[in-house]
C-alpha positions in Angstrom: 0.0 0.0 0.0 0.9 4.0 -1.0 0.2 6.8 1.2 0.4 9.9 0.2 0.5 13.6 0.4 0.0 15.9 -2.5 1.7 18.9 -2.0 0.3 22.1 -4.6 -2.8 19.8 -4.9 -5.1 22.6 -6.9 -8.4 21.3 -7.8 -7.2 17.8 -7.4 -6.3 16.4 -10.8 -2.7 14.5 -9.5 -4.6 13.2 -6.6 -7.7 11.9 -8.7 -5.0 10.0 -10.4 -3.6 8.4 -8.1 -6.2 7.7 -6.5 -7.3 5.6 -9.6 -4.3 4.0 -9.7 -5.1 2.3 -6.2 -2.6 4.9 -3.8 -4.2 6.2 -0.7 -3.9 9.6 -0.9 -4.9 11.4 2.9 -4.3 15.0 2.2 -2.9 17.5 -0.4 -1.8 21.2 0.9 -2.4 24.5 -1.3 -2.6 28.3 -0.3 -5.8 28.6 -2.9 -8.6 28.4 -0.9 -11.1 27.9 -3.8 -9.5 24.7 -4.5 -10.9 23.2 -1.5 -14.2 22.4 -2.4 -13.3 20.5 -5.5 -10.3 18.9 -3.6 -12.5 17.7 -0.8 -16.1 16.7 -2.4 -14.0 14.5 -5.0 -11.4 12.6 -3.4 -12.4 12.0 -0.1 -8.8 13.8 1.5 -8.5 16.6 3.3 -7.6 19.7 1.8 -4.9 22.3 3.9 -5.0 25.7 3.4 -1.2 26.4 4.2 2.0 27.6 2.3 4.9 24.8 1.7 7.6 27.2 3.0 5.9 26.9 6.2 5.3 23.1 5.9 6.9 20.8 9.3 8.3 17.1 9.3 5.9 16.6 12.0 2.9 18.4 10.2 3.6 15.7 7.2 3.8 12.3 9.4 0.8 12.6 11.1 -0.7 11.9 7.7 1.4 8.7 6.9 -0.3 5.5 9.1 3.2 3.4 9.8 2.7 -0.1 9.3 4.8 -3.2 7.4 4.2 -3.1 3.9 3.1 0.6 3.8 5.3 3.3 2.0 5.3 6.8 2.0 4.8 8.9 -0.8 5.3 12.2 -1.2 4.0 14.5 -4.1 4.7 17.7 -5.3 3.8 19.7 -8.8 5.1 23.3 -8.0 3.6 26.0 -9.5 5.2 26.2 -13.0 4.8 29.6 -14.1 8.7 30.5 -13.7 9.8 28.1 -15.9 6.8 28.2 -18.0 8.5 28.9 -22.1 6.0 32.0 -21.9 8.9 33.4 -19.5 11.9 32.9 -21.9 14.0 36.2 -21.5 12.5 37.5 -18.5 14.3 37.2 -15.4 11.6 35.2 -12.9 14.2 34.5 -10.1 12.4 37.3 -7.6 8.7 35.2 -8.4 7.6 34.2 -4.9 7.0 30.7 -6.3 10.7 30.2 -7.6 12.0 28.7 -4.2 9.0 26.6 -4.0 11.2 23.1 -4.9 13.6 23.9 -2.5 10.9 23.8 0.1 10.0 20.4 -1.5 13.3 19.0 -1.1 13.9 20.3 2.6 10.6 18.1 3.5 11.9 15.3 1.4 15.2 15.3 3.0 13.4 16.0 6.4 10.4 13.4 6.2 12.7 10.5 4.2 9.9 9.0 2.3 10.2 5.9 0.3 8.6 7.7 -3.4 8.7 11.0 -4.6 7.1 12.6 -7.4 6.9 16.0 -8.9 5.4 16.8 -12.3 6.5 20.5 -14.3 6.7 22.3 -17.7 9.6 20.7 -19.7 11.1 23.8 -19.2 12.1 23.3 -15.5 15.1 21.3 -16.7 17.2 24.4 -17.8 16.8 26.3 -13.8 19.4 25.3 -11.3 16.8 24.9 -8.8 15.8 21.7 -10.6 19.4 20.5 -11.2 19.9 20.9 -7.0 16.4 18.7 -6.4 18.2 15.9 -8.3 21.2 16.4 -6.6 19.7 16.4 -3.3 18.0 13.5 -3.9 20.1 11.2 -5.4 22.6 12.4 -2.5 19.6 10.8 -0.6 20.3 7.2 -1.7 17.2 7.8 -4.5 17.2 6.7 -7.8 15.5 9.1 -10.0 14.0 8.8 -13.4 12.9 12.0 -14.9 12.0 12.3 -18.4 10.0 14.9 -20.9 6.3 12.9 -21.4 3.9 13.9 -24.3 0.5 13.1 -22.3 -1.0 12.2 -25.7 0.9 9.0 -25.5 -1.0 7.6 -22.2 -4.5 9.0 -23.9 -5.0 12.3 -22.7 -7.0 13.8 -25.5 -5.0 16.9 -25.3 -1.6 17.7 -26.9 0.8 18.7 -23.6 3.9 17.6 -22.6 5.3 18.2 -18.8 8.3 16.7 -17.3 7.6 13.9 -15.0 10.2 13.0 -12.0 9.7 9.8 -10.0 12.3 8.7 -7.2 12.6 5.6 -5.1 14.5 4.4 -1.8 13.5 1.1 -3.2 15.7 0.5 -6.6 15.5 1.8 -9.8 12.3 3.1 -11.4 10.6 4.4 -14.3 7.1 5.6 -15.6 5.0 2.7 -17.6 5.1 2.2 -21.3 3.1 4.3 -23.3 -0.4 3.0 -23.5 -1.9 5.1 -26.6 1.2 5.9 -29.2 -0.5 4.9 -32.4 -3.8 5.6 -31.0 -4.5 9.0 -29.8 -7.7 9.9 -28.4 -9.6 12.7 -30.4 -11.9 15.5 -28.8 -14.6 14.1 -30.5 -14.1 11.0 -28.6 -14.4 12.7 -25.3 -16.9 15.8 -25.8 -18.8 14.4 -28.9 -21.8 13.6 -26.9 -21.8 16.5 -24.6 -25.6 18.6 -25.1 -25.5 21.3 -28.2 -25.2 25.1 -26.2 -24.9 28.1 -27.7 -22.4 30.6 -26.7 -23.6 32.2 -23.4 -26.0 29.3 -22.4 -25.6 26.8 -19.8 -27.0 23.4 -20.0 -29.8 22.9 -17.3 -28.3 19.9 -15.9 -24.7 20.3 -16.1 -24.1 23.9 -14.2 -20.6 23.2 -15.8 -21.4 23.1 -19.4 -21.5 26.7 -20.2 -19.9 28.7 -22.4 -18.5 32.2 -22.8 -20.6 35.0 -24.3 -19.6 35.7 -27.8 -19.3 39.8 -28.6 -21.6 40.1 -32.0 -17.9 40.6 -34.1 -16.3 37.3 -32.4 -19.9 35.7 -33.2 -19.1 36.5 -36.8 -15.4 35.4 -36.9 -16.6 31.9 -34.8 -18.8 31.7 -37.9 -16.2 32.5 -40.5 -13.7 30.1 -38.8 -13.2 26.6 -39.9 -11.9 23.5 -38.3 -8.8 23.4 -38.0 -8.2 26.7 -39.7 -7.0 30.2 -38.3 -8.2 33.6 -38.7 -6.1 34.4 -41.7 -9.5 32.7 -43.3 -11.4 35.1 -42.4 -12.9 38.3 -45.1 -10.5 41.3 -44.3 -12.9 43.3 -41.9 -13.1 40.8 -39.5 -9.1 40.4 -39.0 -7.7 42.1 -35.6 -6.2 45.0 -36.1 -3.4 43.2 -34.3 -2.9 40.5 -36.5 -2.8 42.8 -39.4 0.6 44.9 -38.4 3.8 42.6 -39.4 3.8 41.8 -35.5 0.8 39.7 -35.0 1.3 38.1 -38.9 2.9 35.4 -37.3 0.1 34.2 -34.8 -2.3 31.9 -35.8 -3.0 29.9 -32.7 -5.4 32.2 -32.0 -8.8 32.9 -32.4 -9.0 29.1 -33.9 -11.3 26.3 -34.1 -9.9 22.7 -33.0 -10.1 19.8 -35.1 -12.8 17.1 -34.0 -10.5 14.6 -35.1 -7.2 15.4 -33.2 -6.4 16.1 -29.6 -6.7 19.3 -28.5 -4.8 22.2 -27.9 -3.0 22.4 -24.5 -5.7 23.5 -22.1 -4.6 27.1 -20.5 -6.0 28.8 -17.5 -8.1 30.7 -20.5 -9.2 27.6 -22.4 -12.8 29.3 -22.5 -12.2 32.1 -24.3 -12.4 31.7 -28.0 -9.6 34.5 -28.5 -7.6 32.9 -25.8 -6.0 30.2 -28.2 -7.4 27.5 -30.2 -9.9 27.4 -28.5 -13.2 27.3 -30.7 -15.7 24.3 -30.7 -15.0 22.6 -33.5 -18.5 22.2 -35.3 -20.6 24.9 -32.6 -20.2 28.2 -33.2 -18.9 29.2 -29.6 -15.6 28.6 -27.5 -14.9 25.7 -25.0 -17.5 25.0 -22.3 -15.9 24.6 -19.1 -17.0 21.0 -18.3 -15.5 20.1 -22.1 -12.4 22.1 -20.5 -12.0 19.9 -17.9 -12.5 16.3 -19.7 -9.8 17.4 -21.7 -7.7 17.8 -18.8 -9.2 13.8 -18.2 -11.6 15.3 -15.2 -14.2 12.7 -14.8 -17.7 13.8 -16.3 -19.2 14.4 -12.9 -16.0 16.4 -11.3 -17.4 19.2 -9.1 -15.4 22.4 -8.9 -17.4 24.6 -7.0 -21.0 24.8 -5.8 -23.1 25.8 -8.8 -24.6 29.3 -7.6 -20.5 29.6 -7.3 -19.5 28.9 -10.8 -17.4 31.8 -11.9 -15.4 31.2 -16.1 -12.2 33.0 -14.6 -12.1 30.6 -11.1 -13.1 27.0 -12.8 -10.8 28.2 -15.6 -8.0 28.6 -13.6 -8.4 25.6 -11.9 -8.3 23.6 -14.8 -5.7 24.9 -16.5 -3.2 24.5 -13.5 -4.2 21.3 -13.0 -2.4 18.1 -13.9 -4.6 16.2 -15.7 -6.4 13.3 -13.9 -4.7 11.0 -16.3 -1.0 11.9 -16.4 -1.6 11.3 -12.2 -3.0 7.7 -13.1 0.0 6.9 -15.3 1.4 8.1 -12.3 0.2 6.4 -9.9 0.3 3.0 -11.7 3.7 3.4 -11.9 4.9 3.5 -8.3 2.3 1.1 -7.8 3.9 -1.5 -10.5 7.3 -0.3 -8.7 6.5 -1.4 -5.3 4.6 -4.5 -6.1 8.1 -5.6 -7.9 9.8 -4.9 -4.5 7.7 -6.8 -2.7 7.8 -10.3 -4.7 11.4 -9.4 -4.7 11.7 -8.9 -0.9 9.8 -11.7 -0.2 12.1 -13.9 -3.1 15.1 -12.5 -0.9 16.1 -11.0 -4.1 18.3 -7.5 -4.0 16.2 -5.0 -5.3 
């Protein structure tokens, strides 16, 4: 058996997965408070309102029951934004979230547990910050595997890739094959049979499957748009004014319909704004609802984010877009599990792990 903590837990998407995968996950911490209604109603742990940096040893093991056969876990997907690629060339070291992994490996080296796992943007690989966590833990006696993963492989319907670390006291380790190479699941697949909405409407028994208002000239470039295209399509007048200085010639991920056939677009704290990004329903003329937003992100139909008279496009939004997808924790999660249960025939075999 797995227990574990899920440190930066947002809405719940890495502890969803693991949770599917069979680990035990007791509690995930997270200074944004509105996270705690999703975190709670769908996982059954409990949700700490409480920054990392202030984060004790003693704090952590009262969450871990200690027992033979049980092993700790701890999990930790730091708030990505200053090594997110959208930061390249700006200076990011004075962000209040850049120390963030440090304060993940102090309780690592403070707690000892027997798995560790932090999930980023590929980008994390080129900050010294990340280059002392694998230092620090392999000084540990952990064996690390870290690699760049393209969640498309493992069936997210959504093309994003995130660096995935995994380390074990144990032995060596490594994330499962690829379950979905040469068959990738297509947004059709997953939102096909969601109810027809306009833009602006909410279906009446899905308080999350609403969409955006459309202003009556975004109404007409939705219209103009097709799938798969950009708004270089579009008749003249309808063109940005943006997009039609030398500047803005050169970005045509926005303002975009997806392709019903394809995975997605990588979902973005903005994912249901049709001029956010690629945004646009690919047969409906409106943008992303935010329930079709989150099963992208491999959110289980009936996820709750917030009570219904609650429901806000900017909050929900946010949550999903910062969250790792449900799936990428399963992959996750099955792959500690598949790591420990090969210990444990091994241990019992009297064979060195």
């Amino acid at each position: 058996m797995i227990d574990a903590v899920d440190l930066f837990c947002g809405a719940g998407g890495l502890t969803a997965g693991m949770r599917n995968a069979g680990i035990e996950v007791h509690a995930g911490y997270d200074i944004e408070n509105q996270c705690k209604y999703a975190y709670e109603v769908n996982n059954q742990a409990a949700f700490i309102s409480q920054d990392v940096k202030t984060l004790t040893k003693e704090q952590l093991e009262a969450w871990y029951p200690r027992a033979e056969g049980r092993y700790r876990l701890l999990a930790g997907c730091a708030p990505c934004q200053p090594f997110s690629s959208y930061n390249q060339g700006r200076d990011t070291s004075s962000d209040s979230k850049w120390p963030l992994l440090y304060h993940f490996a102090r309780l690592i080296r403070e707690l000892q547990p027997e798995l560790v796992t932090m999930e980023n943007v590929p980008d994390v690989t080129k900050h010294q910050v990340y280059q002392d966590f694998v230092t620090s833990l392999e000084s540990q006696g952990y064996t690390v595997w870290a690699n760049r993963v393209s969640c498309v492989d493992y069936g997210l319907p959504q093309h994003r890739r995130r660096h995935v670390l995994l380390a074990s006291k144990l032995g060596p380790i490594e994330l499962i094959e690829p379950t979905h190479r040469n068959t990738p699941v297509s947004v059709m697949d997953v939102i096909g049979n969601l109810p027809r909405i306009a833009a602006g409407d909410c279906d009446p028994d899905d308080p999350m499957h609403r969409s955006a208002t459309l202003t009556p000239i975004n109404l007409q470039r939705i219209l103009n748009s097709r799938e798969g295209g950009t708004w270089r399509d579009w008749p003249p007048h309808l063109v940005a004014e943006c997009h039609r200085k030398a500047s803005g010639k050169t970005y045509p991920s926005v303002y975009g319909r997806m392709k019903r056939d394809e995975p997605s677009p990588t979902m973005t704290t903005l994912c249901y704004g049709f001029g956010n990004g690629r945004f646009g329903h690919y047969e409906q003329a409106r943008a992303l609802s935010l329930r079709e937003a989150a099963i992208l992100q491999s959110f289980p139909r009936d996820y709750e984010f917030m009570p219904a008279k609650d429901i806000t496009f900017k909050a929900v939004g946010r949550m999903i877009g910062n969250a790792v997808p449900v799936r990428l924790g399963e992959v996750i999660g099955e792959s500690l599990m598949r790591h420990v249960k090969a210990y444990e025939r091994s241990r019992l075999q009297g064979i060195p792990a």
